[in-house]
C-alpha positions in Angstrom: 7.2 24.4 -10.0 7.3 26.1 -13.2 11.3 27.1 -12.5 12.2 23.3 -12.4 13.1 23.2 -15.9 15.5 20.0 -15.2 13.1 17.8 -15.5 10.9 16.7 -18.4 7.9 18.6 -19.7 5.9 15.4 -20.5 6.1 15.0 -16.4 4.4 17.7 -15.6 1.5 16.1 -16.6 2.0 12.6 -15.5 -0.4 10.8 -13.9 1.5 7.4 -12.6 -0.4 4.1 -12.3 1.9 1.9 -10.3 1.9 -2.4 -10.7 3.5 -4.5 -8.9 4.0 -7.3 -11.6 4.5 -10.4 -10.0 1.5 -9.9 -8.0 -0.6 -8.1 -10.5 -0.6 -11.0 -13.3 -0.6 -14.0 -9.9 3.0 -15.2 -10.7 4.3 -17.9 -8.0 6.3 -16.3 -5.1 9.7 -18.2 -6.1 11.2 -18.4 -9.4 12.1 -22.0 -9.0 8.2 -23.0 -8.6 8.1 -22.6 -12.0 9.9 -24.4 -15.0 10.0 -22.4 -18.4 8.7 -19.0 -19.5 5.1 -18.1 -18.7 4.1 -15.1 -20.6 2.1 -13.2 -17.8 3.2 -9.8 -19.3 0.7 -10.7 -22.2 -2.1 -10.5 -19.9 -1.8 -6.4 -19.8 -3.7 -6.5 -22.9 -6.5 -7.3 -20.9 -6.1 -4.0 -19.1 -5.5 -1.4 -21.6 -9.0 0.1 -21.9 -9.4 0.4 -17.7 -6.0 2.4 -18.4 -7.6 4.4 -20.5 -10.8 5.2 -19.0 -9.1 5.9 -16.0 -7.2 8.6 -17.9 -3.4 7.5 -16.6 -0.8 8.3 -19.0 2.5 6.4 -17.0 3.0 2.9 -15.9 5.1 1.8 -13.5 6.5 -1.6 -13.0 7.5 -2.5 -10.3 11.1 -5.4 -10.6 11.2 -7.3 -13.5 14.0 -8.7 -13.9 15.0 -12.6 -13.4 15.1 -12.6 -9.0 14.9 -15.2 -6.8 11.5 -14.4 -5.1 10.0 -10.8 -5.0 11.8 -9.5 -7.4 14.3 -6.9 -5.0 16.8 -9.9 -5.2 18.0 -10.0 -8.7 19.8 -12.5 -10.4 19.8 -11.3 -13.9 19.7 -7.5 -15.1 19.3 -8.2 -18.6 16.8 -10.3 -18.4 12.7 -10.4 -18.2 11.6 -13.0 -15.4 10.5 -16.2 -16.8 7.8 -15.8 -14.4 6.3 -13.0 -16.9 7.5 -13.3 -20.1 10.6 -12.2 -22.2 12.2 -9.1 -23.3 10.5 -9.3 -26.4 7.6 -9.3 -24.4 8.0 -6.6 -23.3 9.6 -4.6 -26.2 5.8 -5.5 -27.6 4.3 -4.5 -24.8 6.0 -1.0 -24.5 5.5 -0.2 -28.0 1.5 -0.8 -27.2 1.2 1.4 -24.3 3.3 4.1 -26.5 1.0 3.8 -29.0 -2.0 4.7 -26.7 0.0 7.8 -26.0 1.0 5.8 -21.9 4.9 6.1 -21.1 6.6 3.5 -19.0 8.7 3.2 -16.3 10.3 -0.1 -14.4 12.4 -0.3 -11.0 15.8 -0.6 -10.6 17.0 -1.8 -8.0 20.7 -0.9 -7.6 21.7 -1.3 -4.3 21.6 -5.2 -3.7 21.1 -8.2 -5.7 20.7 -11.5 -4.8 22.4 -14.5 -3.4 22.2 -16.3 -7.1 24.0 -13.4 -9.2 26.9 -14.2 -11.0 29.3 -12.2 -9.3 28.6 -13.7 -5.8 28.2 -17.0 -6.7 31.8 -16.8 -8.3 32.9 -15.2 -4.9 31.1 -18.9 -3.2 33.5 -20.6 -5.7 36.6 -19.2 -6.1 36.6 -17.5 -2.4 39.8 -15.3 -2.4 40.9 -16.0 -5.8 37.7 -14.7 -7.3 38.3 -11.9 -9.8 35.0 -10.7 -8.4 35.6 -9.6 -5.3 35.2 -6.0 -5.6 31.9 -6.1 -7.0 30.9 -6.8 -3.2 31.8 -5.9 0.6 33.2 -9.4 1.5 35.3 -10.3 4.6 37.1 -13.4 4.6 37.9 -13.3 8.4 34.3 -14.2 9.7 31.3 -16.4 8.5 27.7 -15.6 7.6 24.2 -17.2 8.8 24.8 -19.4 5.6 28.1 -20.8 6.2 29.6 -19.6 2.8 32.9 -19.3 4.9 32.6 -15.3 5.0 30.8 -12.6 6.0 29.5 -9.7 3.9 27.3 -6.3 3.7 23.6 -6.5 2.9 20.5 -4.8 2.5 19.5 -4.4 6.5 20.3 -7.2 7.7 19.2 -9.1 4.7 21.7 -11.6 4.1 19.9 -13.1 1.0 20.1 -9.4 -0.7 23.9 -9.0 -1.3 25.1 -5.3 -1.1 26.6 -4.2 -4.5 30.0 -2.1 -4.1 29.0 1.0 -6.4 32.0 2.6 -6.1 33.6 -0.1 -8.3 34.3 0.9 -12.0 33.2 -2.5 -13.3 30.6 -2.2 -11.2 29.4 0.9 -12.3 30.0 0.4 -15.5 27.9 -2.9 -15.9 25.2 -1.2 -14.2 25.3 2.1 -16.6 25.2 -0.7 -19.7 22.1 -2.3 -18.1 20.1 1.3 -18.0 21.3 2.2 -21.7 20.3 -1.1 -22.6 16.6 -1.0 -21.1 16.2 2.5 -22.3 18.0 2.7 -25.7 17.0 -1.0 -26.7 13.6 -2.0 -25.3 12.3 1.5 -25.1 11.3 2.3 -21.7 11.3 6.0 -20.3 12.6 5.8 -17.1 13.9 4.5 -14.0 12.1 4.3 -10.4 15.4 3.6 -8.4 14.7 1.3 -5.5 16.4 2.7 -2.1 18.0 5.6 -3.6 18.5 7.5 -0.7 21.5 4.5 0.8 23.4 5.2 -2.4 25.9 7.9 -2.8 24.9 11.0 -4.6 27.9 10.4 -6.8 26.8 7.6 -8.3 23.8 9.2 -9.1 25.5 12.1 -10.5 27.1 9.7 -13.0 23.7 7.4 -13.3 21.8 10.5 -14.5 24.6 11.8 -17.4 24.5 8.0 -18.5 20.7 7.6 -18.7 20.3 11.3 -20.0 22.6 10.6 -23.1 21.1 7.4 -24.1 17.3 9.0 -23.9 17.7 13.2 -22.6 13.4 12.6 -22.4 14.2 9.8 -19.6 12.4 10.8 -15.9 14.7 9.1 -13.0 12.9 8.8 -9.5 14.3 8.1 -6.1 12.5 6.4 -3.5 13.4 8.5 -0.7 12.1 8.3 3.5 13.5 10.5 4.9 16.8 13.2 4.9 17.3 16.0 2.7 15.8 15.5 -0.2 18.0 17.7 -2.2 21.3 15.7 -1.5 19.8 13.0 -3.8 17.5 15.1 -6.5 18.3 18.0 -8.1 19.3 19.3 -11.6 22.5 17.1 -11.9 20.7 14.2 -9.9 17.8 12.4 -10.0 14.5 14.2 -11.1 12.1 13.3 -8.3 11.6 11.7 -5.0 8.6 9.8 -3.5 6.7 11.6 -1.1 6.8 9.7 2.1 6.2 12.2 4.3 3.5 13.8 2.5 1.6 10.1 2.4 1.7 9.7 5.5 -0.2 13.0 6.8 -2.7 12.3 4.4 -4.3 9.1 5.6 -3.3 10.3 9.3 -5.0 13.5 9.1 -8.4 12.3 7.8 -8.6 9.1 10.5 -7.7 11.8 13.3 -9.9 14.5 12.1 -6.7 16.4 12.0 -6.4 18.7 8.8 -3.8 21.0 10.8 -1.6 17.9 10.4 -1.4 18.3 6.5 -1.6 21.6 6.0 1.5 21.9 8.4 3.0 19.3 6.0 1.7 21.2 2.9 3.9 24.4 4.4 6.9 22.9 5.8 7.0 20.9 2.2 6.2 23.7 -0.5 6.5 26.8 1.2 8.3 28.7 -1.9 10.6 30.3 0.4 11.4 27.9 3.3 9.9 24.7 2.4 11.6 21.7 2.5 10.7 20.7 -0.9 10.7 24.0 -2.6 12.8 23.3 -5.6 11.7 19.5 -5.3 9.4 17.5 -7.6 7.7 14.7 -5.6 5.5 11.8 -6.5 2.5 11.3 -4.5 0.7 8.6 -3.4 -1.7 7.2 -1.5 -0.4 2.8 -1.4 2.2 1.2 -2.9 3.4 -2.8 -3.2 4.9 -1.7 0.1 2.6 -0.5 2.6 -1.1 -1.6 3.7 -3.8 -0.3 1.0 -5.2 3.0 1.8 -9.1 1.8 1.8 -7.5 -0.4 4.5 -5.9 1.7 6.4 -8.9 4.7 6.5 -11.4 4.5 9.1 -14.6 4.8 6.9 -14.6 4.3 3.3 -16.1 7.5 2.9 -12.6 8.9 3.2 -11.7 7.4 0.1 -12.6 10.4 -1.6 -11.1 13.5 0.1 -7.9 11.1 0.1 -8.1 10.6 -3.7 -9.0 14.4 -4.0 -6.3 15.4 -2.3 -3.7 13.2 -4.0 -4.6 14.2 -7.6 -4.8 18.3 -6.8 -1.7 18.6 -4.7 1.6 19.8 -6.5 3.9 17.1 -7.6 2.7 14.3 -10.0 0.1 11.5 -8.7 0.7 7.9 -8.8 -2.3 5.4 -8.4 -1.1 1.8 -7.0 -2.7 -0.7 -9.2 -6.5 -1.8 -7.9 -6.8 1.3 -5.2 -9.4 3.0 -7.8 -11.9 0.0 -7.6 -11.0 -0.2 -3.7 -9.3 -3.1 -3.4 -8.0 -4.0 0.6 -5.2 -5.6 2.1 -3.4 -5.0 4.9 0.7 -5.5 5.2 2.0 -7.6 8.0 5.3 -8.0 9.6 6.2 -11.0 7.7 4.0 -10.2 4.9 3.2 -8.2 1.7 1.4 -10.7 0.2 -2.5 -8.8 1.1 -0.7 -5.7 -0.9 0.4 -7.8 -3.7 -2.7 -9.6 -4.8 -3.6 -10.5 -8.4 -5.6 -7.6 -10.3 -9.3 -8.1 -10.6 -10.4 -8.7 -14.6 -14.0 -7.4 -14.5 -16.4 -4.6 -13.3 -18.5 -7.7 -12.0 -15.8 -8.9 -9.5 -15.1 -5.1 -7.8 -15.6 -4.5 -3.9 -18.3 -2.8 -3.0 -18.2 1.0 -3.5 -15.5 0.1 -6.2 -17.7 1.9 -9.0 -18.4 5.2 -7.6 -14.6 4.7 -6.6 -13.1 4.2 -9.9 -15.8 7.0 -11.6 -14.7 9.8 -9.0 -10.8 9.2 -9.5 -11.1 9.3 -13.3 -13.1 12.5 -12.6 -10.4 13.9 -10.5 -7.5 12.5 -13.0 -9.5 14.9 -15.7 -9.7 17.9 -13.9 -5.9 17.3 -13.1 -4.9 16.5 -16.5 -7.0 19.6 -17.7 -5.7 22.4 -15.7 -2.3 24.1 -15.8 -2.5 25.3 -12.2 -2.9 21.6 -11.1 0.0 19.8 -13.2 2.4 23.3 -13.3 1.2 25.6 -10.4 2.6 26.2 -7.2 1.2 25.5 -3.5 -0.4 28.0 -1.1 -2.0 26.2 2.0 -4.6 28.9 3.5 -7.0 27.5 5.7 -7.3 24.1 8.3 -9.8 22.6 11.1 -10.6 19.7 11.9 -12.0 18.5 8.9 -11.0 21.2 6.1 -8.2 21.9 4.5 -8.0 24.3 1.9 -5.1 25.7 -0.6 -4.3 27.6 -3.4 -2.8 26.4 -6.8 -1.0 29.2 -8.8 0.3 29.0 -12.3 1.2 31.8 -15.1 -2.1 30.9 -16.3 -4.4 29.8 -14.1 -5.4 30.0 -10.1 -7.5 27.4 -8.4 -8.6 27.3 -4.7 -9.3 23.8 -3.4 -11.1 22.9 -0.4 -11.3 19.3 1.3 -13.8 18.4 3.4 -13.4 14.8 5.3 -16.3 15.1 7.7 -19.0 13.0 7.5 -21.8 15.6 7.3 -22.5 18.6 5.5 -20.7 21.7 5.9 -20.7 25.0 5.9 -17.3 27.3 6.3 -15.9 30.6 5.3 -12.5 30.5 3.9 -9.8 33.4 4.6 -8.0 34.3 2.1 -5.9 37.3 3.7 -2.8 38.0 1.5 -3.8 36.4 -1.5 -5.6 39.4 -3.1 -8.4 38.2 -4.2 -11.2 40.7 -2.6 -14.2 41.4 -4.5 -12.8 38.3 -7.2 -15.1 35.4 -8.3 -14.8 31.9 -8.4 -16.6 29.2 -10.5 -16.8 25.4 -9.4 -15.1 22.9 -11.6 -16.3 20.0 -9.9 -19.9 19.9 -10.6 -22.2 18.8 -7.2 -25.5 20.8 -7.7 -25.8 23.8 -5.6 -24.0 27.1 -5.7 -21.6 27.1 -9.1 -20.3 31.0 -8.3 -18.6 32.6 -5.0 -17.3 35.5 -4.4 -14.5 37.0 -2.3 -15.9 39.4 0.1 -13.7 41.0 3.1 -10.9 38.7 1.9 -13.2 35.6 3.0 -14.6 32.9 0.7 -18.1 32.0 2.2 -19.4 28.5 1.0 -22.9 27.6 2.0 -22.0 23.7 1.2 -19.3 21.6 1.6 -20.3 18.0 0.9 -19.7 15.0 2.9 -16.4 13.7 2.3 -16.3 15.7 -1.0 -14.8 18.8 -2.0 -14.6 21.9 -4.0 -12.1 22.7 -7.0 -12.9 26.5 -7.8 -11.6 28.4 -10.7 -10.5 32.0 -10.4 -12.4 34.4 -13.1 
């Protein structure tokens, strides 16, 4: 990872905590369920010594902007929703976190807006006289579910998220003045771009000169599924993609007891000759406002902690959605995110059970992270899976670690090989203190540890 020099330094040793606004300060669900502006966004103040404690250094917000409902279907790019507060809220807000050393990043959400923004709405009135028909896909020829007398493209099947036509030079344009305005202006650092991977690379291309210019610092993240990554990120596209994939194996391969599963995702991923995602930052998580919370989706809550583990030692940078490090639940439904979008507990009094030793063991992890240059600037080498163990090697120009994951539920003992690595006769030292052995040695190209601890780990420093 060190040869990615596209992207910013500072990212290298990001560690992303990811809200979900309107659910994180209780706004209503619809926009028009509430008169005025209510100045949620205030409320983060209440929050900025669990940030620190917990040692993140990024926040992500999720939409902000003036939308309908959820916040994906915008009516109003320039604009705070009166749901949470004002720009100048926010401009205060930003300035905060910056001055506790935190960066900030929000959504954008490019690909679709909603059913009240201007340039539809002018399309409802003026039909084929509108001077805004280019900004959308519009056909005059057919109707749509809501009888607006035509038909036109939207997010999957969505009709009340209206597809933006981003091949448009006003469109473009308008859009390029609302990221320099947001970054330049108000002060944030960068963009999480909703659905990146449905928009063409182009406009990317272009999105990334325009952002770099008004702040060359900025980080620009693509939510990405599935497809080649590298079509969409790259050194003249976006910086990053989420990691999809790489979520998915790692609750899946502690409920199955099936570590083969992420270490074969670990190697078709990072491999530094063949992997997919060689020349690739990811960002890693374990939840987002998106899918069912990972306590919720783990068998045993035990598995909280080779999941957290995991996520804040493996290459890429970590991102922590909002109440998973007091282990908060909630389950996604077909016709509901609402579980996943729940209002942020205040106080240590009010956390689930297990939510201290929980919170205490990720800020652990998010210090070793934060603390070693292997972890936040080193490579991947898987070398070792069973059923329970998974173990690989983080290599930087100044550092090499060896980390081993145990998810079973009893104590273990295993011997690591380490063929090819050369590492005979070297010694390690544990970072993570647990009692017990603090030394091992490499003998026969084999790392023999006496202890594994349930659902624990080992972080091990090369001497």
């Amino acid at each position: 990872m060190e040869h990615l020099t596209y992207i910013p330094e500072w990212t290298k040793t990001a560690i992303v905590y990811h809200i979900y606004p309107l659910g994180f300060f209780g706004a209503p669900k619809y926009g028009n369920d509430e008169n005025g502006t209510i100045n949620r966004l205030l409320e983060i103040r209440n929050f900025y010594d669990h940030f620190k404690e917990l040692g993140v250094n990024v926040i992500q917000f999720g939409p902000l902007f003036e939308s309908v409902s959820h916040g994906y279907d915008t009516v109003d790019y320039m604009k705070i929703d009166h749901r949470l507060g004002t720009n100048d809220n926010f401009e205060q807000i930003i300035s905060e976190l910056h001055n506790m050393n935190i960066r900030v990043i929000i959504d954008g959400v490019f690909n679709h807006v909603s059913r009240e923004f201007n340039s539809f709405k002018d399309i409802q009135v003026h039909r084929e006289q509108s001077n805004f028909q280019h900004w959308h896909f519009i056909d005059f020829s057919r109707d749509n579910p809501y009888g607006d007398g035509f038909d036109y493209k939207n997010w999957e099947g969505h009709y009340e998220l209206v597809k933006l036509n981003l091949d448009e030079n006003d469109v473009k344009d308008y859009l390029f003045s609302v990221c320099t305005y947001w970054l330049k202006e108000i002060g944030i650092d960068g963009w999480r771009l909703d659905v990146a991977y449905l928009i063409s690379p182009n406009f990317w291309r272009e999105f990334r000169k325009v952002c770099k210019k008004a702040k060359p610092e900025c980080l620009l993240i693509g939510e990405m599924i599935h497809g080649p990554y590298d079509k969409w990120v790259g050194p003249d596209l976006l910086d990053a993609g989420t990691g999809y994939q790489v979520y998915k194996s790692i609750w899946s391969a502690i409920n199955s007891n099936n570590m083969y599963e992420l270490k074969a995702i670990l190697e078709r991923s990072f491999h530094k000759e063949w992997g997919l995602f060689k020349d690739i930052t990811l960002l890693n998580f374990l939840g987002n406002h998106d899918s069912t919370r990972i306590r919720s989706i783990l068998k045993d809550d035990r598995y909280l902690f080779p999941a957290f583990l995991f996520l804040l030692t493996t290459n890429g940078f970590p991102k922590i959605y909002y109440g998973d490090e007091i282990g908060l639940t909630g389950v996604k439904t077909e016709h509901s995110d609402d579980n996943v979008r729940q209002p942020m507990l205040k106080s240590s009094a009010s956390w689930p059970a297990l939510g201290e030793d929980i919170f205490r063991n990720v800020q652990k992890f998010v210090e070793i992270r934060k603390s070693n240059h292997a972890l936040t600037h080193g490579d991947l080498t898987p070398v070792f899976a069973d059923n329970n163990i998974l173990a690989f090697i983080r290599r930087s120009t100044k550092q090499t670690l060896l980390i081993v994951i145990n998810s079973n539920l009893e104590k273990s003992e295993k011997t690591i090989p380490l063929w090819n690595q050369n590492l005979d006769g070297r010694e390690f030292e544990e970072l993570l203190e647990q009692g017990g052995n603090r030394k091992f040695t490499v003998i026969n190209n084999q790392l023999h540890i006496s202890e594994l601890y349930p659902c624990w780990g080992r972080i091990l420093l090369l001497l």
